[in-house]
N, C-alpha and C positions, 0 to 999 in steps of 0.2 A: 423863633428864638428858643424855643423847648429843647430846640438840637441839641445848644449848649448844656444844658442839664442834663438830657437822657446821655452825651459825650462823655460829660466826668462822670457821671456811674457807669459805663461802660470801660472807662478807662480805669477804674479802681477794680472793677471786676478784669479787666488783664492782667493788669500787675497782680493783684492776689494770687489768679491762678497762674502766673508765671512763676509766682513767688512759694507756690507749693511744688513746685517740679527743678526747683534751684536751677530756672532759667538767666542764663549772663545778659540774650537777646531775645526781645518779640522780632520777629522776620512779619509776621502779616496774623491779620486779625479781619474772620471772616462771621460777616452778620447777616443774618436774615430779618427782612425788613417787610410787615406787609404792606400792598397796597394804602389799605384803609387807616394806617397809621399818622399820613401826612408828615414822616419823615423826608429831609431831602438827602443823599446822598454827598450833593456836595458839600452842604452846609457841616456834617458831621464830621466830613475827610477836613476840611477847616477848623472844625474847631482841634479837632484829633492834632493836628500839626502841631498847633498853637499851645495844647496843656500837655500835651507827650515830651515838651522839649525837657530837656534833661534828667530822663528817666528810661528804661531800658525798653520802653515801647515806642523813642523817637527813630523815626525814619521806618515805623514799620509801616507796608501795604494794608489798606481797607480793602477788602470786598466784600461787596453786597450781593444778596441774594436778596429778587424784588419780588413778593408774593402777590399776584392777582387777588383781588376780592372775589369770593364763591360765597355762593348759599345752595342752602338744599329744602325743596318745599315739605313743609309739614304733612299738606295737602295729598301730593301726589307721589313724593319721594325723590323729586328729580331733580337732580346736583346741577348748577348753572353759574357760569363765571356772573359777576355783576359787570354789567358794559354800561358808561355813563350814569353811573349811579341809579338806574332804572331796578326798584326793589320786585316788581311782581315777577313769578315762574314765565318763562317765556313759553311754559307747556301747557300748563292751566290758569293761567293769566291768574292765580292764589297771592295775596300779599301776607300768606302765614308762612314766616320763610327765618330760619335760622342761619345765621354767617356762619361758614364753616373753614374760611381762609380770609386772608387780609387784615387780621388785626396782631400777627406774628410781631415780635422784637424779640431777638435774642443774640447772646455768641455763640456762633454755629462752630464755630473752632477758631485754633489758634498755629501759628508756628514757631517755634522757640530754637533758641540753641544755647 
């Protein structure tokens, strides 16, 4: 259920910046999502439909960009996607290990006219 709230700040954050480029239409609105966020894509394009309607971001396209979860070991230095949420280095089996990807949210950009 968070989708819906992280949705309307994402959708006030388009129209503002639409709204600084004297955009008439959003055409598509593209977001980078990490992994480790627990957003769902669809649920976001849902609620998107639903609060965009009659404002100059209705009928625009989502795309997602989905980030894998990464860490990198303190230990050894070695950059490793996280697979099933399994935290040790898979090189020195170290659980001293910094996330370096997968907790991304953002808008990656926009298309206007």
């Amino acid at each position: 259920m968070h989708e819906l709230a992280i949705t309307e700040d994402m959708l006030s954050l388009v129209l503002s910046e639409a709204r600084k480029h004297d955009a008439q239409k959003v055409n598509r609105v593209q977001l980078r999502i990490g992994e480790m966020t627990g957003i769902v894509g669809d649920s976001v394009r849902f609620y998107f439909e639903q609060i965009s309607k009659d404002t100059i971001a209705e009928g625009a396209i989502l795309s997602f960009d989905f980030v894998p979860a990464a860490a990198r070991c303190r230990d050894c230095g070695h950059q490793f996607d996280i697979a099933d949420f399994v935290w040790s280095c898979p090189k020195c089996h170290s659980l001293n290990i910094d996330i370096v990807a997968g907790n991304e949210l953002y808008l990656e950009s926009l298309e206007v006219t």
